[in-house]
PADOMAR-461811 format. One record per residue (C-alpha): chain; y, z, x. Coordinates in steps of 0.05 Angstrom, whole numbers, padded with zeros to 5 digits. Layout:
<sites>
<c:A py:Y pz:Z px:X>
...
</sites>
This chain:
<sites>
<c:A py:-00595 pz:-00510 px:00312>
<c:A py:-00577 pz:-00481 px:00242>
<c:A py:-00525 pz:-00429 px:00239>
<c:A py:-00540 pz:-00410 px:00160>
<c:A py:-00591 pz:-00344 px:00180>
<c:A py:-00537 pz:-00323 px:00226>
<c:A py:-00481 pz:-00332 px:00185>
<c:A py:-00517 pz:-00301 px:00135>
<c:A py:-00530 pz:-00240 px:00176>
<c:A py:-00454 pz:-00240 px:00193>
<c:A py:-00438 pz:-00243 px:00124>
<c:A py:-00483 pz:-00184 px:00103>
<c:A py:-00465 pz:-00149 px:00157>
<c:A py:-00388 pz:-00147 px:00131>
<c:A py:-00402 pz:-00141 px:00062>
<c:A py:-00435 pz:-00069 px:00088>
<c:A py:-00378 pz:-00058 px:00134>
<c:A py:-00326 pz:-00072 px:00081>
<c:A py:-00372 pz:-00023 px:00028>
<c:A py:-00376 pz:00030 px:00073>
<c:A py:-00295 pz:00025 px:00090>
<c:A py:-00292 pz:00026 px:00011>
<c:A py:-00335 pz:00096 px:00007>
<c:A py:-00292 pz:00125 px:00063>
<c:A py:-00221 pz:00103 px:00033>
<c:A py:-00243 pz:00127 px:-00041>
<c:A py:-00269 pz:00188 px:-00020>
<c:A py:-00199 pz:00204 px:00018>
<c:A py:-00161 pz:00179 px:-00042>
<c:A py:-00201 pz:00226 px:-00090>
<c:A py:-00189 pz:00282 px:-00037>
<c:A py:-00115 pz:00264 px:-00048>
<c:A py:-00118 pz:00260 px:-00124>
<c:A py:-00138 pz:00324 px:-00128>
<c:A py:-00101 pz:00358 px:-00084>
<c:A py:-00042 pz:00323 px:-00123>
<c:A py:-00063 pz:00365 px:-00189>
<c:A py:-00073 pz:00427 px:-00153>
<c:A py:00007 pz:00417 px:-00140>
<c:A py:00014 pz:00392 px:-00212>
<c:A py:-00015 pz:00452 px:-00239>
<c:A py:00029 pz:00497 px:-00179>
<c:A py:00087 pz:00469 px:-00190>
<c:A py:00077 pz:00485 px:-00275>
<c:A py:00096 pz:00547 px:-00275>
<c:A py:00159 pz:00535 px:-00213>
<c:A py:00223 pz:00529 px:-00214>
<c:A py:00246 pz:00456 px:-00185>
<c:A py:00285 pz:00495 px:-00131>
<c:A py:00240 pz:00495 px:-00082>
<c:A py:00272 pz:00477 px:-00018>
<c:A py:00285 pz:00553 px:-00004>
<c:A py:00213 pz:00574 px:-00002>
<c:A py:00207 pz:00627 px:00055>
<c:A py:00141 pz:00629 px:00053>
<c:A py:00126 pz:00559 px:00080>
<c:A py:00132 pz:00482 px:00063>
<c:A py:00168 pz:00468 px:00002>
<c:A py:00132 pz:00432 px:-00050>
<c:A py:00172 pz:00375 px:-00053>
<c:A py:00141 pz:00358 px:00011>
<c:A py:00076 pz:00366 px:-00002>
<c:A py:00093 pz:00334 px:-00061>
<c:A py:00129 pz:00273 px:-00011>
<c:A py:00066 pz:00272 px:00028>
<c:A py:00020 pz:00270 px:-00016>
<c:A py:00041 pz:00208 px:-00051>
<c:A py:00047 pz:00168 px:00015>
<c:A py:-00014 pz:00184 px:00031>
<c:A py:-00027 pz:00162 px:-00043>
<c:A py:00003 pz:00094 px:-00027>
<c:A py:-00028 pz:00085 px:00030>
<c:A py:-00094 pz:00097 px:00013>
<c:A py:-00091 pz:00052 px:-00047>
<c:A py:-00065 pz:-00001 px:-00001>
<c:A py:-00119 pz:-00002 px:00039>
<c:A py:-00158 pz:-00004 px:-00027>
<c:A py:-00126 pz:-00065 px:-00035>
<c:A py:-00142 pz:-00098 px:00024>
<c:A py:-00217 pz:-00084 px:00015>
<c:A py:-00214 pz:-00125 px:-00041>
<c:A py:-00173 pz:-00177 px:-00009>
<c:A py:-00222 pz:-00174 px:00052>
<c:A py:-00274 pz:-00182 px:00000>
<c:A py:-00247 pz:-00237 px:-00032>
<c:A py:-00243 pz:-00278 px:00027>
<c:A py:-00312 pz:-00257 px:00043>
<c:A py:-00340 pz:-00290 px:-00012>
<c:A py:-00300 pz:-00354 px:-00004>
<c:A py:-00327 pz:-00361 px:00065>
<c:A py:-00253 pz:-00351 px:00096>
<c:A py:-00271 pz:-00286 px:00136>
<c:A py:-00256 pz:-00267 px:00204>
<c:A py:-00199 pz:-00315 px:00212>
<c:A py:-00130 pz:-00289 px:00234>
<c:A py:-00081 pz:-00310 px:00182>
<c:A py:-00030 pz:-00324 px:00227>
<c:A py:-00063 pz:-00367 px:00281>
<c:A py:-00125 pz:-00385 px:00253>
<c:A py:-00164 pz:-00353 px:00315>
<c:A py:-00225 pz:-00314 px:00302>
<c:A py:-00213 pz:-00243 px:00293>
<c:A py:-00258 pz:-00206 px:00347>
<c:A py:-00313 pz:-00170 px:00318>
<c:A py:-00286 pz:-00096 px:00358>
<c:A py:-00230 pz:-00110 px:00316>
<c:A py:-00262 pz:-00125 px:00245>
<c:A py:-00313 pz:-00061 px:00261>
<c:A py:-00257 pz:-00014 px:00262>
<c:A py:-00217 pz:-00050 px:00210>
<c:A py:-00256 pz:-00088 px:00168>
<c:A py:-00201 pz:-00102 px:00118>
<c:A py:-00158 pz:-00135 px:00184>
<c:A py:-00123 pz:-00203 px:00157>
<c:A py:-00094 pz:-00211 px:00240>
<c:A py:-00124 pz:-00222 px:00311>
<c:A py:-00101 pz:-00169 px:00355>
<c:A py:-00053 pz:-00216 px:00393>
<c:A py:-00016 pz:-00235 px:00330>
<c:A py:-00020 pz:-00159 px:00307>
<c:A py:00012 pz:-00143 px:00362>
</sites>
C-alpha cells in the first residue's frame, strides 16, 4: 500500500496547524508591541522613579512584563519556523531526543513541539 496520499495529508495538515499557530502567536506579539508603545509614550512625560506609584503597578513592571512576554512570544516565533523547516525536509514529528514519534495530541496543541512527551518530561 502507498503511504504518499497519507503522508501528504499529514503534511498539509501541519503546514495548516503550524500557520494557524503562526496567526495566533503574531497576533499576541502585535497585542504586546503595542501595548509596549502605549508605555513608551506613558512613560515620556515620567519621571524614572516609579517604584513609589500609589496608585498601582509601577511601570517598570509592566515595563518587565511586557518584554518577557516579548521574548517569549518571539521564541515561539522562532520555533514555527524551525517546525517549518523540518516540515519541509520531511523530518517532522520526530522527538529530537529519542527519535520516537511525537503523538499527534501533542503536535495539535503544540505544533512547534521538537520533544515526545516522555522526553519533555
Amino acid at each position: 500500500m502507498d503511504d504518499r496520499p497519507q503522508n501528504a495529508d499529514m503534511a498539509r495538515d501541519r503546514a495548516a496547524q503550524l500557520a494557524s499557530r503562526r496567526r495566533e502567536v503574531q497576533a499576541q506579539l502585535d497585542e504586546v508591541e503595542r501595548e509596549l508603545a502605549a508605555l513608551r509614550r506613558t512613560r515620556e512625560g515620567a519621571s524614572d522613579d516609579d517604584e513609589h506609584d500609589p496608585d498601582g503597578a509601577p511601570l517598570s513592571e509592566q515595563w518587565s512584563r511586557l518584554e518577557g512576554l516579548r521574548l517569549a512570544r518571539t521564541e515561539a516565533l522562532a520555533g514555527i519556523d524551525e517546525a517549518e523547516g523540518r516540515l519541509g525536509r520531511g523530518e517532522d514529528g520526530r522527538c529530537r531526543r529519542c527519535g520516537a514519534p511525537i503523538a499527534p495530541a501533542r503536535l495539535a496543541a503544540r505544533p512547534e513541539a521538537t520533544t515526545c512527551i516522555d522526553c519533555a518530561s
